[in-house]
N, CA and C atoms of all chains as a GROMACS GRO file, in nm:
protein
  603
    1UNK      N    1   8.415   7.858   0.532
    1UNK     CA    2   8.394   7.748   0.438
    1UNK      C    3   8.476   7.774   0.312
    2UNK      N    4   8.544   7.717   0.249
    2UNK     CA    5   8.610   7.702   0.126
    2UNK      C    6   8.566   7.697   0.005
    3UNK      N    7   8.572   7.774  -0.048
    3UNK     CA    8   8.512   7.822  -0.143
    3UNK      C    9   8.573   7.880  -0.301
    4UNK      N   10   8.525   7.897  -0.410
    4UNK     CA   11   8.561   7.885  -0.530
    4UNK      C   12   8.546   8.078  -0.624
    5UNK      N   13   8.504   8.146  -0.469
    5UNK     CA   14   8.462   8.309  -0.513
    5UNK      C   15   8.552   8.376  -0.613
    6UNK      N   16   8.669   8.366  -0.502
    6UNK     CA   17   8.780   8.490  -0.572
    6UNK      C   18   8.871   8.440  -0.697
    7UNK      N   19   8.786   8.283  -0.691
    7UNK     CA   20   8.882   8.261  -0.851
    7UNK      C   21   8.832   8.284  -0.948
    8UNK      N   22   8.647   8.243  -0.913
    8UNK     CA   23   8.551   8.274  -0.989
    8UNK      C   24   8.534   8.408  -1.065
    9UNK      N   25   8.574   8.491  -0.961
    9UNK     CA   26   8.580   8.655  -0.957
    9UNK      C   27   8.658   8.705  -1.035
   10UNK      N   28   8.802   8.641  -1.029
   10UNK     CA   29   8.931   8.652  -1.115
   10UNK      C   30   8.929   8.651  -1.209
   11UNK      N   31   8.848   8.520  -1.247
   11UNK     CA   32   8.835   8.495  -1.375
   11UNK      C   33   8.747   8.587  -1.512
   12UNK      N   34   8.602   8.601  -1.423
   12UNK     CA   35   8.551   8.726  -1.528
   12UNK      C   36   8.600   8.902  -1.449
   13UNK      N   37   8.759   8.867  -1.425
   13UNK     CA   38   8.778   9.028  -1.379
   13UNK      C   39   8.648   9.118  -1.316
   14UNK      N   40   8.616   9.076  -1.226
   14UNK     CA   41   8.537   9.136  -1.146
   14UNK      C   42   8.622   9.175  -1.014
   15UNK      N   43   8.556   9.345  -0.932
   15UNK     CA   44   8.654   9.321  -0.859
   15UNK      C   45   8.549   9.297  -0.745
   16UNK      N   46   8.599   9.332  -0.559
   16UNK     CA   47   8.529   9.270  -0.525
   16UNK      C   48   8.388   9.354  -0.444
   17UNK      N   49   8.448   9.473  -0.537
   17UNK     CA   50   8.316   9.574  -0.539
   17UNK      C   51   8.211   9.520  -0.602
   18UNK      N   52   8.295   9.483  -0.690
   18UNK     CA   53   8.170   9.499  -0.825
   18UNK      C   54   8.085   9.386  -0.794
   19UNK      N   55   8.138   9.276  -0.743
   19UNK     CA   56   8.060   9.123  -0.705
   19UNK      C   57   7.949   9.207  -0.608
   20UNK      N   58   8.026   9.268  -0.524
   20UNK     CA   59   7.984   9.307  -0.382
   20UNK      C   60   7.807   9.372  -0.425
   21UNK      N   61   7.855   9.502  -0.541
   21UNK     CA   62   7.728   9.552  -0.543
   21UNK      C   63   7.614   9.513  -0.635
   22UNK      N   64   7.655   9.371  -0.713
   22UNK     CA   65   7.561   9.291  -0.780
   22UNK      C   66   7.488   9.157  -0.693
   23UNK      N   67   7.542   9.120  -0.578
   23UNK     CA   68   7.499   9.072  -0.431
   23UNK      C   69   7.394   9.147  -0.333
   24UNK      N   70   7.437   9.280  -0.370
   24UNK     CA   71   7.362   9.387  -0.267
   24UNK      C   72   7.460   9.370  -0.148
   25UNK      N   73   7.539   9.309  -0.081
   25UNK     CA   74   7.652   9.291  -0.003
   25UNK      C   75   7.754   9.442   0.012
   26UNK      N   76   7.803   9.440   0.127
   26UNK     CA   77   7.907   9.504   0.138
   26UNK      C   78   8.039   9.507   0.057
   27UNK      N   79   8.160   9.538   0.019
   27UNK     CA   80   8.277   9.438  -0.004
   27UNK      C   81   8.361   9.378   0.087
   28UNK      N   82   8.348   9.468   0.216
   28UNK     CA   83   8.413   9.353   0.323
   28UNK      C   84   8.377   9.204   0.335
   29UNK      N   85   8.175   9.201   0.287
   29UNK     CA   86   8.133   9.095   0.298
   29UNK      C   87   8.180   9.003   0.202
   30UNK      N   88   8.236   9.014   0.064
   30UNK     CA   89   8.255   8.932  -0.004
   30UNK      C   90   8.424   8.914   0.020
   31UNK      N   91   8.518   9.016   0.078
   31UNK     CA   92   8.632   8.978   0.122
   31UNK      C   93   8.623   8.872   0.229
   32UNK      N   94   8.518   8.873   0.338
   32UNK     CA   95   8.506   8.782   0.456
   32UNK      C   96   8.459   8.648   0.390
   33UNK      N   97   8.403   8.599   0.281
   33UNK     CA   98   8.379   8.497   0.214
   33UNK      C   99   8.516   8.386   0.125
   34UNK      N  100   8.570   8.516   0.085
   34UNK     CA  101   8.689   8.471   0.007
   34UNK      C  102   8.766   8.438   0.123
   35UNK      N  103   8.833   8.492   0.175
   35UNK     CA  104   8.915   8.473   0.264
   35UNK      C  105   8.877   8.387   0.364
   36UNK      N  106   8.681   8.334   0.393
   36UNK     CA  107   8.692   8.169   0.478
   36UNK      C  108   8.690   8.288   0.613
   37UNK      N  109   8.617   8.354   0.636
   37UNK     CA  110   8.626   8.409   0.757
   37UNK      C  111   8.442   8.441   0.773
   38UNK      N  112   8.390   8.421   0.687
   38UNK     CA  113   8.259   8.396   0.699
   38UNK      C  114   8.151   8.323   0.587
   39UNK      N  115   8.035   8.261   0.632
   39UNK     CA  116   8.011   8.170   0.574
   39UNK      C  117   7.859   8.212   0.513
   40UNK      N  118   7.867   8.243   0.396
   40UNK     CA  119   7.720   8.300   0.392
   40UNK      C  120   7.608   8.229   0.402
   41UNK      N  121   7.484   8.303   0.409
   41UNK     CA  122   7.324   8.200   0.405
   41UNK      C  123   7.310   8.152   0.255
   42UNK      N  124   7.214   8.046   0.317
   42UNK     CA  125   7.195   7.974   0.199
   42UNK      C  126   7.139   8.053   0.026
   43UNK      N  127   7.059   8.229   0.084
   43UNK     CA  128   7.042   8.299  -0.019
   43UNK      C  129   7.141   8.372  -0.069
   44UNK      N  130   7.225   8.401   0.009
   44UNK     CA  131   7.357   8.470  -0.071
   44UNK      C  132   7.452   8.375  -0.122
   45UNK      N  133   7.446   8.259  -0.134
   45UNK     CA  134   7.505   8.128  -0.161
   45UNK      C  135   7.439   8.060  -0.264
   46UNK      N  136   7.332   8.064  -0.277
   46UNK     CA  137   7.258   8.054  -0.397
   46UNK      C  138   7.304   8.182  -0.535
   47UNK      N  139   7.280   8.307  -0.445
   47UNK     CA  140   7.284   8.409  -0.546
   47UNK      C  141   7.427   8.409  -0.611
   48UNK      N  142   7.516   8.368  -0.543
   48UNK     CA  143   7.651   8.362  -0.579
   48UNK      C  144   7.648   8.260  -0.717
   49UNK      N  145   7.632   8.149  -0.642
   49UNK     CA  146   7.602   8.022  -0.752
   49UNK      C  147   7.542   8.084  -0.878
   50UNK      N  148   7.407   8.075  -0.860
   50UNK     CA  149   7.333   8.206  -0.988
   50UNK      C  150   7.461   8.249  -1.082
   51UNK      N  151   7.492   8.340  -0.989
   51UNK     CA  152   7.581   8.465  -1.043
   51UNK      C  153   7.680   8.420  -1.143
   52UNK      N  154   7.779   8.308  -1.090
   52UNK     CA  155   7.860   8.257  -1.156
   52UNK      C  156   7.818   8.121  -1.289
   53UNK      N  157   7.711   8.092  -1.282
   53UNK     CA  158   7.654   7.966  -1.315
   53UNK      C  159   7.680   7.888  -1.292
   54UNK      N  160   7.708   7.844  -1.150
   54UNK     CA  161   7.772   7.725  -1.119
   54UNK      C  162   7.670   7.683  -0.989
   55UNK      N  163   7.693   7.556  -0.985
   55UNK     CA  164   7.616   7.476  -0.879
   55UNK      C  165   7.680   7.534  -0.744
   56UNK      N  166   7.566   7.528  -0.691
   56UNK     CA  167   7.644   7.589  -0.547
   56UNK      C  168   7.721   7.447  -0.467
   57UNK      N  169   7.781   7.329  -0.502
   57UNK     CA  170   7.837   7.249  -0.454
   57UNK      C  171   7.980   7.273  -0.545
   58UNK      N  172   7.959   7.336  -0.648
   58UNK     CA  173   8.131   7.387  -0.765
   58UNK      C  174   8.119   7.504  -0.700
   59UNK      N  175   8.079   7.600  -0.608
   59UNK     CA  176   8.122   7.700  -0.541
   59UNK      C  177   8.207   7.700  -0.400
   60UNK      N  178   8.097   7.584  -0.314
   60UNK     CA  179   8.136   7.614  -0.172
   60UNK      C  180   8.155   7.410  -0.167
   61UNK      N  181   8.269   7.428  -0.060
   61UNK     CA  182   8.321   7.299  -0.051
   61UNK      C  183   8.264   7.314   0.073
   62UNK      N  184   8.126   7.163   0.130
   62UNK     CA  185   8.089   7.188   0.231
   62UNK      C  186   8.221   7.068   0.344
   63UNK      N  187   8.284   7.003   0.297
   63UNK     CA  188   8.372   6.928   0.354
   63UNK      C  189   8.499   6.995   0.394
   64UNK      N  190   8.516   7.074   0.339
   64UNK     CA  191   8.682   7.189   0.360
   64UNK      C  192   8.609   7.285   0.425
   65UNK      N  193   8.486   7.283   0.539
   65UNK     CA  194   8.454   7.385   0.631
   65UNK      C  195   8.548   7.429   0.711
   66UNK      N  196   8.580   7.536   0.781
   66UNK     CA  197   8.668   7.556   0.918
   66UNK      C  198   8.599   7.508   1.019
   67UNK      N  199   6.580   7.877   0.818
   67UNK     CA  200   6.660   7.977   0.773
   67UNK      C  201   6.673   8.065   0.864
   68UNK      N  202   6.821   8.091   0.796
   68UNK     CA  203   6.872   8.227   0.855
   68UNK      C  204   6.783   8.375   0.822
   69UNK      N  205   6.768   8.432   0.944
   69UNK     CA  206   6.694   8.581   0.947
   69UNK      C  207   6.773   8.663   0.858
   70UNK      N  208   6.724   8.715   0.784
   70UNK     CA  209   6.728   8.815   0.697
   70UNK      C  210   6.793   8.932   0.751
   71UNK      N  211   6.868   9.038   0.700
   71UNK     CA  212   6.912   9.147   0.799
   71UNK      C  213   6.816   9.234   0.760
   72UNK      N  214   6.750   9.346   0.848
   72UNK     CA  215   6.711   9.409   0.835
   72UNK      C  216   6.709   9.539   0.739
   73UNK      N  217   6.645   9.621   0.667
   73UNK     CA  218   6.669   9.706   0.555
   73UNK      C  219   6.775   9.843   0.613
   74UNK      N  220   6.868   9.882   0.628
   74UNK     CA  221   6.943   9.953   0.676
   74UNK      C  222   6.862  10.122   0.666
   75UNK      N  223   6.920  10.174   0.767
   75UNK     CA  224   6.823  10.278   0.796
   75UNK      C  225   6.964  10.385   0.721
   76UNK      N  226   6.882  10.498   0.765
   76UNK     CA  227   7.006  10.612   0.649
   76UNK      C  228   7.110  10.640   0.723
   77UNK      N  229   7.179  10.683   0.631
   77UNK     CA  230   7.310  10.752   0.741
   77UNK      C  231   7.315  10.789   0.842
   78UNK      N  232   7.222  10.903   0.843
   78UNK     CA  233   7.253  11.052   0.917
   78UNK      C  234   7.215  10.972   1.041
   79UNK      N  235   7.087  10.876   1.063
   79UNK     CA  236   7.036  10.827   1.215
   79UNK      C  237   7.124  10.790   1.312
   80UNK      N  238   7.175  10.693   1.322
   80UNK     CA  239   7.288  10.685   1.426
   80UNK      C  240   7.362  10.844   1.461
   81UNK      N  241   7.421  10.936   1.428
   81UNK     CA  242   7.515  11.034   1.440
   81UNK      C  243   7.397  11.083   1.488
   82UNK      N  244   7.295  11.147   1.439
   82UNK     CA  245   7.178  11.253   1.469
   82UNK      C  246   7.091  11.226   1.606
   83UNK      N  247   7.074  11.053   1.616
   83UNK     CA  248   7.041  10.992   1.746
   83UNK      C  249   7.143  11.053   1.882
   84UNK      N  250   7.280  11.010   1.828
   84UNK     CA  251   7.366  11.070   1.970
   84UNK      C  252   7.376  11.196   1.990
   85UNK      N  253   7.368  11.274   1.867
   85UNK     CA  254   7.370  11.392   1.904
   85UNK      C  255   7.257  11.469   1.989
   86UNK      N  256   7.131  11.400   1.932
   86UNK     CA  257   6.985  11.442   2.014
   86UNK      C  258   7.005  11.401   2.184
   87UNK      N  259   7.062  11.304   2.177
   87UNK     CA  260   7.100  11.272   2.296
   87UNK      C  261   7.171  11.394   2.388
   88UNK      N  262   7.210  11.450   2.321
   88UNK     CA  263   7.297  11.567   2.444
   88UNK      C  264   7.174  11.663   2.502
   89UNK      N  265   7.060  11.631   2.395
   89UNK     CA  266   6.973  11.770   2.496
   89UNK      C  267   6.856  11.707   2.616
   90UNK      N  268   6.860  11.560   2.635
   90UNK     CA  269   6.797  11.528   2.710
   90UNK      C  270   6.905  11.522   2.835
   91UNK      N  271   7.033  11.501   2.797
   91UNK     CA  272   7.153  11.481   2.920
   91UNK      C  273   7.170  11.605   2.964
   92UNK      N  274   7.137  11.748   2.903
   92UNK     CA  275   7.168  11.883   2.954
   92UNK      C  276   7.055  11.874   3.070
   93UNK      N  277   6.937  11.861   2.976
   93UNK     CA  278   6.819  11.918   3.064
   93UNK      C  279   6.788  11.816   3.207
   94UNK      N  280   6.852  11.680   3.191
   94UNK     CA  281   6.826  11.646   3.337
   94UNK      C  282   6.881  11.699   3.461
   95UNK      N  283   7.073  11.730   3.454
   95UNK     CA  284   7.164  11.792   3.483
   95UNK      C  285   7.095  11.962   3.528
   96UNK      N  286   7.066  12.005   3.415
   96UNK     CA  287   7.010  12.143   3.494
   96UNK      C  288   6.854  12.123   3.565
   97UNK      N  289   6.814  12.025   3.552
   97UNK     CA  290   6.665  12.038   3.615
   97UNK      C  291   6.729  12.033   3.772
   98UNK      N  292   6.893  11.886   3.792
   98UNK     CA  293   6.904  11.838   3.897
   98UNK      C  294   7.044  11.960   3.993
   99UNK      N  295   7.038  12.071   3.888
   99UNK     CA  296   7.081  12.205   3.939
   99UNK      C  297   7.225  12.199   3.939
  100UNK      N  298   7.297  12.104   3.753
  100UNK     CA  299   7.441  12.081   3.764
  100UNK      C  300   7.425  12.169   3.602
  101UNK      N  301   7.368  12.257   3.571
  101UNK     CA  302   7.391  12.255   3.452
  101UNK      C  303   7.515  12.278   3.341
  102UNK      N  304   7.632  12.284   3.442
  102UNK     CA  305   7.775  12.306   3.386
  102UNK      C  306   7.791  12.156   3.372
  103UNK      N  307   7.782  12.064   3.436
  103UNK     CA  308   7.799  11.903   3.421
  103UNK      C  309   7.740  11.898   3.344
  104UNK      N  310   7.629  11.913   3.296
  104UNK     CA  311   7.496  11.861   3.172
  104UNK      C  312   7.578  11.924   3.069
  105UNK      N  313   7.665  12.065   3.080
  105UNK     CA  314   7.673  12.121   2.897
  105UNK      C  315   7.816  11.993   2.914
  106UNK      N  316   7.872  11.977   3.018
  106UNK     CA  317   7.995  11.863   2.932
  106UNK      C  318   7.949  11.756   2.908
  107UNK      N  319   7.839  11.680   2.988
  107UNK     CA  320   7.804  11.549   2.914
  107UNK      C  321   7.760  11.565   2.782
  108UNK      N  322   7.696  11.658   2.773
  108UNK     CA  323   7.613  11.706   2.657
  108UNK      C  324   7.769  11.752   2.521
  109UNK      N  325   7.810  11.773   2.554
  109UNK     CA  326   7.944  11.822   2.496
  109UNK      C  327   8.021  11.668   2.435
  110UNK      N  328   7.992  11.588   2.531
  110UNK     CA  329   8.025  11.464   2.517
  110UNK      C  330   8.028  11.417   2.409
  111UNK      N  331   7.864  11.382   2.399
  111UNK     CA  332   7.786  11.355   2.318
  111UNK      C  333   7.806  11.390   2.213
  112UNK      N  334   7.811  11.514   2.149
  112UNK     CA  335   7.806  11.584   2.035
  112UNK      C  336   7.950  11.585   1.999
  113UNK      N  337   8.036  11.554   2.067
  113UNK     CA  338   8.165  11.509   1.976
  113UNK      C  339   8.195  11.334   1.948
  114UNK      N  340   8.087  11.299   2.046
  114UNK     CA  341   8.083  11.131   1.952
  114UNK      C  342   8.012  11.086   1.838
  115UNK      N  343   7.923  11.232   1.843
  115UNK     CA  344   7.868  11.248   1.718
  115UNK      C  345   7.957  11.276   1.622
  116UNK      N  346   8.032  11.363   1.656
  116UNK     CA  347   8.110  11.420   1.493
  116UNK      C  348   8.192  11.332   1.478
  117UNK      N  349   8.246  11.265   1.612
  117UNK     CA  350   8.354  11.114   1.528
  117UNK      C  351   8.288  11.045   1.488
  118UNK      N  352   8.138  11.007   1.476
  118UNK     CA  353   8.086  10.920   1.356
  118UNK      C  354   8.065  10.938   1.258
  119UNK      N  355   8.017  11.096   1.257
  119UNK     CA  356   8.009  11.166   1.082
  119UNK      C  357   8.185  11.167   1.044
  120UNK      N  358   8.298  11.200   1.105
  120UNK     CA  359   8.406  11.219   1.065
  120UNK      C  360   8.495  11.114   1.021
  121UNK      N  361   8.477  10.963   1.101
  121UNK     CA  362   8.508  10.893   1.076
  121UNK      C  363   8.458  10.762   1.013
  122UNK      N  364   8.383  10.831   0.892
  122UNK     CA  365   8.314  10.759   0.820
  122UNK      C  366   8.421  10.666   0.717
  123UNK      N  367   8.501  10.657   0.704
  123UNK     CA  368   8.606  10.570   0.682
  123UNK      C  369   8.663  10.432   0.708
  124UNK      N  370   8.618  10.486   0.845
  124UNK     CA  371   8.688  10.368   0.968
  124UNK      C  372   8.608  10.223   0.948
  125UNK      N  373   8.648  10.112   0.924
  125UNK     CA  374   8.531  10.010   0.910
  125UNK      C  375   8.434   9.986   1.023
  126UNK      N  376   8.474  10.019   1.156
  126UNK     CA  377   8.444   9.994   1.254
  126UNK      C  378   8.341  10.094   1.275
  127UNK      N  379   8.382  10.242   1.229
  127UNK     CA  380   8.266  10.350   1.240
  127UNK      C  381   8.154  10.270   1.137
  128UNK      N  382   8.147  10.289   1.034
  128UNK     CA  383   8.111  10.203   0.958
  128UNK      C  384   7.966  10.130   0.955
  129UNK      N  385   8.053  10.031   1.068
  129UNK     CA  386   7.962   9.926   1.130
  129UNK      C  387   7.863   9.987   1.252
  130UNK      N  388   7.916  10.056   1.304
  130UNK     CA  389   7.798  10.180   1.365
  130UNK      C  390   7.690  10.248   1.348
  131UNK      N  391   7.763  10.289   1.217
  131UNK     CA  392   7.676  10.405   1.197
  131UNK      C  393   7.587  10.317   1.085
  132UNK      N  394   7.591  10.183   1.052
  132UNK     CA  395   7.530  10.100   0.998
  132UNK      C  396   7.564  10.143   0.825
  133UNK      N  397   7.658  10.151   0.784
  133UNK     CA  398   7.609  10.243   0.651
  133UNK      C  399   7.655  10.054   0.543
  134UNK      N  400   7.718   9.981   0.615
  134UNK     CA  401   7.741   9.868   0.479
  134UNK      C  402   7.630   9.804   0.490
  135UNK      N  403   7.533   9.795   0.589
  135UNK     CA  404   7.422   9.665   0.671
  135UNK      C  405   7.408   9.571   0.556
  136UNK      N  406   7.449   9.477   0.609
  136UNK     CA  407   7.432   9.330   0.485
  136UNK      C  408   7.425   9.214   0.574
  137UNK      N  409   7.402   9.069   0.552
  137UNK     CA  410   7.333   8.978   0.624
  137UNK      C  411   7.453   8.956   0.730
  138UNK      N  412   7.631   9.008   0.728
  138UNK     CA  413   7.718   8.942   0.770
  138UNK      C  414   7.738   9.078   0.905
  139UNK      N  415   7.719   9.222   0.876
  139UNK     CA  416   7.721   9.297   0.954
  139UNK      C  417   7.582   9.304   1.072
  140UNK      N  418   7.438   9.222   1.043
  140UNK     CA  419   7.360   9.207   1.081
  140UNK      C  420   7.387   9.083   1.184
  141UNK      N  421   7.458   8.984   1.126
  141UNK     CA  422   7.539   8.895   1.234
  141UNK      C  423   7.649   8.920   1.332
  142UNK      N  424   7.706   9.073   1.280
  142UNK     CA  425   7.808   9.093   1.371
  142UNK      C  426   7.744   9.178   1.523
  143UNK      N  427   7.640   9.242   1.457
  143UNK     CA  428   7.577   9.319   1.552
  143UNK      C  429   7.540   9.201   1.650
  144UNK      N  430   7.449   9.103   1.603
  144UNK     CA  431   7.397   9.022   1.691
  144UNK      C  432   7.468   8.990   1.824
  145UNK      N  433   7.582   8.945   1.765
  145UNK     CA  434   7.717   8.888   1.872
  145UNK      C  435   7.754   9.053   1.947
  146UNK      N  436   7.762   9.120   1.889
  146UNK     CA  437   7.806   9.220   1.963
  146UNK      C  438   7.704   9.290   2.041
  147UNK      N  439   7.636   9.256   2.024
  147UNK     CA  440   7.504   9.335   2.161
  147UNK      C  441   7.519   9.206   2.240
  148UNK      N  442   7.516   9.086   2.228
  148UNK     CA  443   7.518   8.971   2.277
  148UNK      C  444   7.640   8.985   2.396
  149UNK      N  445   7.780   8.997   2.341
  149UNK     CA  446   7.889   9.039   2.420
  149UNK      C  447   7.886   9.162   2.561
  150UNK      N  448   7.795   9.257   2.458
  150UNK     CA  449   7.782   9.404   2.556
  150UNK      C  450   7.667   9.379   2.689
  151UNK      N  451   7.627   9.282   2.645
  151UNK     CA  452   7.492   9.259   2.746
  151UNK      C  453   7.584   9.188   2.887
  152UNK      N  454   7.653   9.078   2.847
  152UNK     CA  455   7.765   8.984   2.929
  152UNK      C  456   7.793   9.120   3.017
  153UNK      N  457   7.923   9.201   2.902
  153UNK     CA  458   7.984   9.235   3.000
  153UNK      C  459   7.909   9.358   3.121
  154UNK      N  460   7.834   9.428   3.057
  154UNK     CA  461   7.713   9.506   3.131
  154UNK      C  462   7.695   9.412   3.255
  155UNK      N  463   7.652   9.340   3.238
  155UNK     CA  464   7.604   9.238   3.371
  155UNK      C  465   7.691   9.201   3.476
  156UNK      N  466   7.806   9.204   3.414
  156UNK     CA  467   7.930   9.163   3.481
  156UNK      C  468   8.015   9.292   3.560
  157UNK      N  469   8.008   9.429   3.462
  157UNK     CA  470   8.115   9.477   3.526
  157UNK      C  471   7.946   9.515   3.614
  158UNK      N  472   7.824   9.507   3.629
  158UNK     CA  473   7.741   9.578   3.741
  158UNK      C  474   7.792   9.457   3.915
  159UNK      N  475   7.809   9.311   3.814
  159UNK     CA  476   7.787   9.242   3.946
  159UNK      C  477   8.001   9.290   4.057
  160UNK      N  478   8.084   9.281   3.959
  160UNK     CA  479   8.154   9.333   4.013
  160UNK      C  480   8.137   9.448   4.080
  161UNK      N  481   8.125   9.568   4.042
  161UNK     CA  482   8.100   9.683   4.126
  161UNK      C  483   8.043   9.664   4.228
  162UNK      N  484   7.928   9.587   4.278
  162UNK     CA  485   7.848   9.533   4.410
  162UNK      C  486   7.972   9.491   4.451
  163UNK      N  487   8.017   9.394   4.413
  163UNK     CA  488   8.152   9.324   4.504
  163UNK      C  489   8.256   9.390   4.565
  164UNK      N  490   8.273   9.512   4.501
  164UNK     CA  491   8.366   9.652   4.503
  164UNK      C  492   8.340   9.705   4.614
  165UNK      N  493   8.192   9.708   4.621
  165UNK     CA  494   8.110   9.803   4.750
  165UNK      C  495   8.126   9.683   4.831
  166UNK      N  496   8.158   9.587   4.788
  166UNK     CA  497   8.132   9.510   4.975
  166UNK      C  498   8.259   9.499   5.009
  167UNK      N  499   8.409   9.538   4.961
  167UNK     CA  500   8.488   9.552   4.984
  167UNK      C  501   8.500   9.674   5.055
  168UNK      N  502   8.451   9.788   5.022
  168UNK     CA  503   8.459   9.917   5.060
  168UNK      C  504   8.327   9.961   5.202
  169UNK      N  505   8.314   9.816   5.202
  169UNK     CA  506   8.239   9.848   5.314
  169UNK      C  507   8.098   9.868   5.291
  170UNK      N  508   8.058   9.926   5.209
  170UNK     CA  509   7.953   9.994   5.124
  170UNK      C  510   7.833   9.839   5.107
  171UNK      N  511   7.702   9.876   5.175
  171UNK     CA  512   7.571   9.794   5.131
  171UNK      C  513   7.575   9.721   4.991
  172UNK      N  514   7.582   9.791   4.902
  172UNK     CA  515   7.630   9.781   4.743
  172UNK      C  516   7.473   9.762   4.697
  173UNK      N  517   7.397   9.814   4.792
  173UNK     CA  518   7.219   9.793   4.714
  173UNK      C  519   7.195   9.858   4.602
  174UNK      N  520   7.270   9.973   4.594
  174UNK     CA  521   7.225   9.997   4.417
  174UNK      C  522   7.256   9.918   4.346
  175UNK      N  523   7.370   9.861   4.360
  175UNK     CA  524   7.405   9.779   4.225
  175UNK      C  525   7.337   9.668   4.222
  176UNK      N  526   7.315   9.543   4.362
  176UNK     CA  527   7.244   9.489   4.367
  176UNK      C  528   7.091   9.499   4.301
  177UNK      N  529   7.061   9.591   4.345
  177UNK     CA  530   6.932   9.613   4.317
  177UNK      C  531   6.895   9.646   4.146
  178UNK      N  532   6.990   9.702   4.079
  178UNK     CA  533   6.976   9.760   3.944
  178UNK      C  534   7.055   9.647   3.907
  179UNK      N  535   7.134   9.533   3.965
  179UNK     CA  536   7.135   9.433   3.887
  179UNK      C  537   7.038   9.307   3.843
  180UNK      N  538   6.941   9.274   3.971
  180UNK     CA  539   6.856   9.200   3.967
  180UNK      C  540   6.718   9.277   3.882
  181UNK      N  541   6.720   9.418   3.878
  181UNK     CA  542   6.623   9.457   3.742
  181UNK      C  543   6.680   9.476   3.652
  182UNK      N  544   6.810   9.460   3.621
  182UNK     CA  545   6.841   9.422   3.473
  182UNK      C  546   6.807   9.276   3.468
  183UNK      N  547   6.851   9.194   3.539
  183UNK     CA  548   6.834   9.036   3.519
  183UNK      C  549   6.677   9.021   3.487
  184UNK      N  550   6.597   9.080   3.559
  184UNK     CA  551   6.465   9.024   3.556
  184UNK      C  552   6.425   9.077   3.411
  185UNK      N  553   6.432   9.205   3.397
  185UNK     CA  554   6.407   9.298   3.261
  185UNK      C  555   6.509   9.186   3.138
  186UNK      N  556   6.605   9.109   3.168
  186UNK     CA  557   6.673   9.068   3.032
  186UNK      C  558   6.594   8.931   3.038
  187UNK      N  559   6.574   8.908   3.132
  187UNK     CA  560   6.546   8.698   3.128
  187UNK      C  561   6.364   8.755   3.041
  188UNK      N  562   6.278   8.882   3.093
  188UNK     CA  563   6.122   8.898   3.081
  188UNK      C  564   6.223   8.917   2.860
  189UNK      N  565   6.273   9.023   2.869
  189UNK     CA  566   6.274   9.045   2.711
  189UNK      C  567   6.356   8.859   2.607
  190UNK      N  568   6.411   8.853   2.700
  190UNK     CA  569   6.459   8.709   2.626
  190UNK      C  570   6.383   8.634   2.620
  191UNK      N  571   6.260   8.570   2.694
  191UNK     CA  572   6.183   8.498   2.657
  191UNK      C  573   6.058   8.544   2.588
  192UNK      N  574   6.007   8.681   2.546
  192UNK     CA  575   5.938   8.726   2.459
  192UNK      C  576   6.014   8.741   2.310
  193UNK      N  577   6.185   8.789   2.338
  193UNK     CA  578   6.242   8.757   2.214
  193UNK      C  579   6.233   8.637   2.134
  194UNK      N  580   6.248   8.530   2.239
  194UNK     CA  581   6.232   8.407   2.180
  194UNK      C  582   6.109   8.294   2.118
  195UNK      N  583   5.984   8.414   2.232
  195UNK     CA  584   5.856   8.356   2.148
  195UNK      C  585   5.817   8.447   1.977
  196UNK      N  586   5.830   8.539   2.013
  196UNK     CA  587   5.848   8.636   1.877
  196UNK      C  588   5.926   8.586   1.780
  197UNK      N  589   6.040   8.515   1.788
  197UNK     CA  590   6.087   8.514   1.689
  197UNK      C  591   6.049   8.371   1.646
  198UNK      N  592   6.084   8.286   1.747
  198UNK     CA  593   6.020   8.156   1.717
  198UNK      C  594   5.938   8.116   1.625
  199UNK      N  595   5.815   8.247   1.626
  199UNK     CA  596   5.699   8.219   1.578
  199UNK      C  597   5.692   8.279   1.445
  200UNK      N  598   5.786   8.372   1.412
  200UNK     CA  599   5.859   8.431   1.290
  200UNK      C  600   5.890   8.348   1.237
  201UNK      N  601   5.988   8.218   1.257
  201UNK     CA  602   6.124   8.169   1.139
  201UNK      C  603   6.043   8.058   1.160
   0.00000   0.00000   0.00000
């Protein structure tokens, strides 16, 4: 799914450890997100949203799915 | 909703599991009076152990030895026991086919294939009331 992570990420210089271990996530897991190779649950998709303060519809584009 | 992954267990379990494994593979081997076969299976074992402690690097060890467990490696497992079960089933029903080429009854395989089938269809539909009744 297409998504708004690694710009989000970019932006407050986070890397994708650091997202990774404020998720509780792996960092492969948040590389497999950015990169659209996996699609997280609706609680790690929330927490993301949270994270960034953004609506989880300004995170994840549910129309630009793979 | 999606199932939750489970709380990841410690390191050492996976590596320490296979390795325990070599002393039940010795002692069947020498009970069944091969005990030079039992110390190599057993030998086996304990160096697939140390490539999991050694190759703790590897993403793939990794994913083994469970050490990232997060909701996406909890999905990978799924599919991948899912896959291993297929092909389990498959390379058993080939091998029967092997033996009927070779002439061979092929009743073991037959036979240890239809109690895997019965043993996977009895755990799949208790998996599926169990969980059912979970989510």
């Amino acid at each position: 799914m297409k998504n708004a992570i690694r710009e989000l990420r970019t932006q407050r210089e986070l890397s994708q450890a650091e997202l990774a271990q404020a998720m509780k996530v792996s960092r492969q897991t948040i590389n497999a997100i950015e990169t659209e190779r996996y699609t997280p649950s609706l609680p790690l998709a929330i927490a993301l949203a949270r994270f960034f303060e953004r609506t989880i519809e300004e995170v994840f584009d549910a129309d630009g799915s793979a | 909703m999606q199932m939750e992954a489970p709380r990841p267990a410690p390191a050492w379990v996976v590596p320490a599991l296979v390795a325990a494994l070599a002393v039940p593979t010795f002692v069947a081997f020498w009970i069944g009076g091969r005990p030079q076969l039992g110390a190599v299976w057993a030998a086996v074992q304990l160096t697939f152990a140390v490539v999991l402690v050694a190759g703790r690097r590897s993403d793939t060890i990794r994913l083994l030895r469970g050490l990232d467990d997060d909701e996406r490696t909890f999905a990978l497992e799924s599919q991948a026991t899912a896959i291993t079960a297929v092909v389990l089933v498959t390379a058993l029903a080939v091998l029967f086919l092997a033996a009927g080429v070779r002439g061979e009854s092929g009743l073991v395989y037959a036979s240890l294939l239809l109690l895997l089938l019965l043993l996977a269809e009895l755990t799949h539909l208790g998996a599926l009331a169990v969980l059912n009744r979970k989510s």
